[in-house]
GUMAR-626778 format. One record per atom (N, C-alpha, C): x, y, z; residue in three letters. Coordinates in steps of 0.05 Angstrom, whole numbers, padded with zeros to 5 digits, always signed. Example, Ala and Ser with C-alpha at 12.3 -4.5 7.8 and 13.67 -1.06 7.14 Angstrom:
<recs>
+00264-00114+00156ala;+00246-00090+00156ala;+00264-00066+00156ala;+00257-00045+00142ser;+00273-00021+00143ser;+00258+00001+00157ser;
</recs>
This chain:
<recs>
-00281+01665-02025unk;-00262+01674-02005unk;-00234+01664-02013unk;-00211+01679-02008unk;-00185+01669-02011unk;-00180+01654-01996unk;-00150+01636-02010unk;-00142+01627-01994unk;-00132+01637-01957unk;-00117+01666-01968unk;-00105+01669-01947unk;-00119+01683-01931unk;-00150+01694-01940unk;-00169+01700-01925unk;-00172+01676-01898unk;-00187+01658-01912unk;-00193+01633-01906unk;-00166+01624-01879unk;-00146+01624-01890unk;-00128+01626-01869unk;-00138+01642-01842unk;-00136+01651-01852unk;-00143+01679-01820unk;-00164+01671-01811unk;-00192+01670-01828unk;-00220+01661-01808unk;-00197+01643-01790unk;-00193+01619-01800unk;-00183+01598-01787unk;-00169+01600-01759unk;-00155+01630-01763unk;-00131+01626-01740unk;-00106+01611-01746unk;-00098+01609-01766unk;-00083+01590-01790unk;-00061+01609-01790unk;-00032+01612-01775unk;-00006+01625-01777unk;+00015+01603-01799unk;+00020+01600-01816unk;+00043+01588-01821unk;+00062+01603-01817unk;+00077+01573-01813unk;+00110+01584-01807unk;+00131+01586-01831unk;+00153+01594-01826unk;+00170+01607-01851unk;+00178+01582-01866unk;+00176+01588-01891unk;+00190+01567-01902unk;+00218+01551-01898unk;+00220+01528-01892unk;+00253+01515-01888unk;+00255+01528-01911unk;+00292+01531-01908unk;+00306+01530-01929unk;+00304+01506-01949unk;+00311+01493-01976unk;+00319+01468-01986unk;+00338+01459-01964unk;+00336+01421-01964unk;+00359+01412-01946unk;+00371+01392-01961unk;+00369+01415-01992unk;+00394+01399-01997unk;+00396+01415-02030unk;+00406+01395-02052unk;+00409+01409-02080unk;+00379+01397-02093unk;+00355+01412-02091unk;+00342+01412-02107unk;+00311+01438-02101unk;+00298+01436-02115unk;+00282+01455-02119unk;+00257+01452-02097unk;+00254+01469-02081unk;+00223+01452-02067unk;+00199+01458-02080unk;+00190+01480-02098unk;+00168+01472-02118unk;+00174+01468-02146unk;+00165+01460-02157unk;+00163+01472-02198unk;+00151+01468-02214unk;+00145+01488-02225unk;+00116+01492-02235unk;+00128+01489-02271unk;+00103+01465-02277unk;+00104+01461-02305unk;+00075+01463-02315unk;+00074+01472-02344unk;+00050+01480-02352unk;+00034+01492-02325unk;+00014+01477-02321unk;-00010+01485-02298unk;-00009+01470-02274unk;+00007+01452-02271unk;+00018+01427-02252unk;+00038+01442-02231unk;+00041+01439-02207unk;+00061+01446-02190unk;+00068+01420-02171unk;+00097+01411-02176unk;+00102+01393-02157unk;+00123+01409-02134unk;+00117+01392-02110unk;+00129+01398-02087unk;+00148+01377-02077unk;+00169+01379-02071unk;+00184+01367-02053unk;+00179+01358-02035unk;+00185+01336-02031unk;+00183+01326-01997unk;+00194+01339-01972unk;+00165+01343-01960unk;+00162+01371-01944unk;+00166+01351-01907unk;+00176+01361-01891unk;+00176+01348-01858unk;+00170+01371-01842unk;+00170+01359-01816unk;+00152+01371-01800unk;+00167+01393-01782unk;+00169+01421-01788unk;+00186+01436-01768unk;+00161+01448-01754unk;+00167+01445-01727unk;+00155+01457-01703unk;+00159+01490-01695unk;+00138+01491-01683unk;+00145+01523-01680unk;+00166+01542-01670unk;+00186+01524-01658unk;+00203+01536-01656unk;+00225+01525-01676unk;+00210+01520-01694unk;+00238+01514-01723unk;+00247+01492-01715unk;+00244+01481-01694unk;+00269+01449-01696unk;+00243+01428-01715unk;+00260+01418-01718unk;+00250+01389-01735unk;+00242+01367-01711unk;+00220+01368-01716unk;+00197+01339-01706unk;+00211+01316-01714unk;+00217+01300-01689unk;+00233+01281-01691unk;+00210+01256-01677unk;+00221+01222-01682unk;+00209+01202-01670unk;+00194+01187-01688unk;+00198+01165-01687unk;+00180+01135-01698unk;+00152+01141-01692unk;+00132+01136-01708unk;+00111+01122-01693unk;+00106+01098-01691unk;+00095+01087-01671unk;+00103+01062-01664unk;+00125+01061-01645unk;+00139+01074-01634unk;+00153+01079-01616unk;+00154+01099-01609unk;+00169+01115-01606unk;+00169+01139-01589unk;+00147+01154-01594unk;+00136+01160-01608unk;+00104+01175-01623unk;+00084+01151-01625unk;+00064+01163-01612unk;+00035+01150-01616unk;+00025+01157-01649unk;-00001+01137-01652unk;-00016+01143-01681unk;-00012+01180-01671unk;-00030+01184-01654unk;-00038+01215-01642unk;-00024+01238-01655unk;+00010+01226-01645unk;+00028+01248-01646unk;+00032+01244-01676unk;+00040+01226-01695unk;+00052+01220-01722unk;+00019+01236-01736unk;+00000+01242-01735unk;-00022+01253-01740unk;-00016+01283-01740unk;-00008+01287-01711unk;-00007+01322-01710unk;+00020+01331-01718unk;+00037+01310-01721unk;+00063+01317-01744unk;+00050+01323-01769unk;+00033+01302-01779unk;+00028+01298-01806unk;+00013+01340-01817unk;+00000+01342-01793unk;-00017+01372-01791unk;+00013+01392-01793unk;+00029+01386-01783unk;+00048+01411-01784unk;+00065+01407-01810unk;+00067+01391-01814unk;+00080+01383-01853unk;+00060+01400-01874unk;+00033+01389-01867unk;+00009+01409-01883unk;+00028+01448-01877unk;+00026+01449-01857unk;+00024+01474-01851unk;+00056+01486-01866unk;+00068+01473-01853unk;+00095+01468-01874unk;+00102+01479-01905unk;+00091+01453-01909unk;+00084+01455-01934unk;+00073+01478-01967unk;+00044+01492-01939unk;+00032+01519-01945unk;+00056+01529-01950unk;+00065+01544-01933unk;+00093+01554-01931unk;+00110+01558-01959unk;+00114+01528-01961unk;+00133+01532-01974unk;+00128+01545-02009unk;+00095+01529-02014unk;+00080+01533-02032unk;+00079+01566-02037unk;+00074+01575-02013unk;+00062+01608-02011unk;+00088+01627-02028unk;+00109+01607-02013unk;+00144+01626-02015unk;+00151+01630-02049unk;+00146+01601-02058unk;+00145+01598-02084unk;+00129+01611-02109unk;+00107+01609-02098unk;+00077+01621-02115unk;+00079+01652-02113unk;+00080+01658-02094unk;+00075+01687-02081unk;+00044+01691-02066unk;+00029+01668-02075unk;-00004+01671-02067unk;-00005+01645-02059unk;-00019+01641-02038unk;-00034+01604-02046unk;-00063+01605-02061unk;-00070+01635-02064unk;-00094+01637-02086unk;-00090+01627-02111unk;-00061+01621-02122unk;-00056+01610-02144unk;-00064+01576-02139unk;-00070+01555-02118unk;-00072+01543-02119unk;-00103+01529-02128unk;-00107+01520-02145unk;-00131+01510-02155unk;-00145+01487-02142unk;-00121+01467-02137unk;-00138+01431-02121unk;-00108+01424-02120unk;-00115+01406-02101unk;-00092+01387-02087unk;-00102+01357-02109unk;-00079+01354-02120unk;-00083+01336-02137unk;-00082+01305-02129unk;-00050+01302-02118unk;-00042+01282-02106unk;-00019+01284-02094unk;-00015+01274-02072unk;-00011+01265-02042unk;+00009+01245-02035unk;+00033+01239-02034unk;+00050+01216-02018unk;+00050+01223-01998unk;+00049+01207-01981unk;+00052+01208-01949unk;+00071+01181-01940unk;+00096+01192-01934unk;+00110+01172-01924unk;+00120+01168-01894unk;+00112+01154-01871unk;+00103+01148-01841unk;+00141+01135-01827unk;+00146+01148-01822unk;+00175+01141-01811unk;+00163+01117-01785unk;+00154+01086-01792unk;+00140+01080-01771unk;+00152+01042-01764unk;+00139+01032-01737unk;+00154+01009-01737unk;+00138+00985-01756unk;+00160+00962-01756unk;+00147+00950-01775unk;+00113+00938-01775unk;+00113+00933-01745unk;+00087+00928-01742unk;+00060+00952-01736unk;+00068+00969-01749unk;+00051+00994-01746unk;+00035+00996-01774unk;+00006+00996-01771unk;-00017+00991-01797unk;-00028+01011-01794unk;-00028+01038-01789unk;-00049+01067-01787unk;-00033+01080-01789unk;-00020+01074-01826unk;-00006+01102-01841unk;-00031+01119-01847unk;-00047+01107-01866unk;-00076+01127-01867unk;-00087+01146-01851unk;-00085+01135-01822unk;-00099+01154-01804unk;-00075+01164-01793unk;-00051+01161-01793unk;-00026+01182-01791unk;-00036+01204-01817unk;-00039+01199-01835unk;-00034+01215-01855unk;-00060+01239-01867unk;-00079+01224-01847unk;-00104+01241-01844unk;-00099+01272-01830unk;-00076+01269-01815unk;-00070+01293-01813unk;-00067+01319-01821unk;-00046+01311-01849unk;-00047+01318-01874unk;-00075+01331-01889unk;-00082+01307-01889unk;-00106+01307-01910unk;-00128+01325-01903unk;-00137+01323-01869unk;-00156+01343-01858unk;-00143+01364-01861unk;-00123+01378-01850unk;-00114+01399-01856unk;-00126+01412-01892unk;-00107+01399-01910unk;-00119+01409-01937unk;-00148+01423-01949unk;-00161+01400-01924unk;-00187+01398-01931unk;-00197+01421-01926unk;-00191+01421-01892unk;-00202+01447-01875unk;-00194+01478-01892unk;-00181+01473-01911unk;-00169+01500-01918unk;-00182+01505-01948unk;-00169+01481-01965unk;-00184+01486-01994unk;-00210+01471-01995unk;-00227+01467-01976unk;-00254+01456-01979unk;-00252+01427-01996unk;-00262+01427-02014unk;-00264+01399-02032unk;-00237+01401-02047unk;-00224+01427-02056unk;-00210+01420-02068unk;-00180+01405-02058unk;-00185+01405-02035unk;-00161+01392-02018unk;-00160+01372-02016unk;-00185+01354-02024unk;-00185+01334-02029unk;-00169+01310-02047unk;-00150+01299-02048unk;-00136+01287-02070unk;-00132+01262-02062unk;-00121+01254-02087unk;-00114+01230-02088unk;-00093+01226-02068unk;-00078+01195-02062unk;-00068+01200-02041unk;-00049+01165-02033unk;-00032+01166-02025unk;-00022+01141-02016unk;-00009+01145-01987unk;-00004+01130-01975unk;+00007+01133-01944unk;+00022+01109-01944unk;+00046+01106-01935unk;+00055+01082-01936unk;+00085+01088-01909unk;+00085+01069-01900unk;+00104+01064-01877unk;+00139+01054-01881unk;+00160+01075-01874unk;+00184+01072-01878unk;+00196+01055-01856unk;+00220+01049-01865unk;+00230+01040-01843unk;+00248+01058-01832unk;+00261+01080-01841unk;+00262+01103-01832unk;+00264+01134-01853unk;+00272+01157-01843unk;+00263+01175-01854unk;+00286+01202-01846unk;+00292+01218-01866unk;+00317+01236-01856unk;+00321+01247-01830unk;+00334+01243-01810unk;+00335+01260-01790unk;+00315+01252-01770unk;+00303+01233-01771unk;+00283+01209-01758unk;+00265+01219-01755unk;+00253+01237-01780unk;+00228+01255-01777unk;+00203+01233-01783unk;+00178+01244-01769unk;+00155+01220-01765unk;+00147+01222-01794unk;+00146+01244-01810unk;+00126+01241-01833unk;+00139+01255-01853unk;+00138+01241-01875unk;+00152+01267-01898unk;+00128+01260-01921unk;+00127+01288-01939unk;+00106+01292-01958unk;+00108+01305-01973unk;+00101+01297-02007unk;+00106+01313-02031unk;+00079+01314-02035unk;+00074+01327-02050unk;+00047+01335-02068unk;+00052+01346-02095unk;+00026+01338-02118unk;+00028+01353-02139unk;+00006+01367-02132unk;+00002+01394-02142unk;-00018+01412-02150unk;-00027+01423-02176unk;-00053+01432-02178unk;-00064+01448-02203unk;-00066+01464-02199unk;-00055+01488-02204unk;-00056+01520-02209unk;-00074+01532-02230unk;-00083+01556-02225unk;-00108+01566-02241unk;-00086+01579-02263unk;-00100+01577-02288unk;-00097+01586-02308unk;-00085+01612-02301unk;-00059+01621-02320unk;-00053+01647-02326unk;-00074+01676-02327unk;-00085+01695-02318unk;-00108+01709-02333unk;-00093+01731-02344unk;
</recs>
C-alpha cells in the first residue's frame, strides 16, 4: 500500500506546508539520504502552537504538539519529494522539548512524534532517535524536529 494511500485509510489530512522561516532549505536530498529541517508545530488553523511544557502545556499537550510536527513535517517532505512514496524509513530523529528545567518526559513528549511515523510507515518509521529538553525554542513553540530519511533508489 502507499504511502498516501495509507494516509487516507487513516483519515490522515496534512496540512500545507509552512513556508521556510528563514534562509535555508527545509529538505535536501543527497545521494539516497534526505535531511529535513527543523520542523514546529502549526495548528490547523496555521497559527503556530505555542507554550512550555511544564508550564503552560502538560506532558499531554507537548505530545499532541509533538503529533502535529509529525504531520507537519509529512507536509513538508511531500512538498519537496512530490510523493512520500519516495520515502523508504525514517532513519533518525531529534526531538527538541521547549520544556521547564525540571521536566524529565522529553521521550514520552516525543512519542508523539514517533507514534505518528510509526502509525503511517509501519516499521519503517521506526528510527533512531534523541529527545532532549530546551530551555527555550523559536517563537515559544513546545516541540521542534529534524529528521534524516532514506529514499528508495532511483528506478
Amino acid at each position: 500500500m502507499s504511502i498516501e494511500a495509507r494516509l487516507e485509510e487513516l483519515g490522515i489530512t496534512l496540512p500545507p506546508p509552512p513556508p521556510p522561516g528563514g534562509v535555508y532549505t527545509p529538505v535536501v536530498v543527497v545521494d539516497q539520504m534526505a535531511y529535513v529541517s527543523g520542523q514546529v508545530p502549526f495548528g490547523p488553523d496555521g497559527e503556530l502552537m505555542r507554550g512550555r511544557v511544564g508550564d503552560q502545556l502538560t506532558e499531554a499537550e507537548g505530545k499532541a504538539a509533538a503529533r502535529v510536527v509529525a504531520l507537519t513535517m509529512l507536509a513538508t517532505i511531500r512538498d519537496a519529494l512530490g510523493s512520500l512514496d519516495r520515502v523508504r524509513r525514517v532513519v533518525k530523529v531529534l526531538g527538541m522539548v521547549n520544556s521547564t528545567p525540571d521536566f524529565e518526559h522529553h521521550p514520552a513528549v516525543m512519542n508523539g512524534f514517533s507514534e505518528t511515523m510509526v502509525e503511517i510507515f509501519g516499521e519503517a518509521g521506526k528510527a533512531a532517535r534523541s529527545a532532549i529538553g530546551m530551555g527555550s525554542l523559536p517563537f515559544n513553540v513546545p516541540v521542534e524536529v529534524e529528521a534524516i530519511l532514506q529514499l528508495h533508489d532511483d528506478e
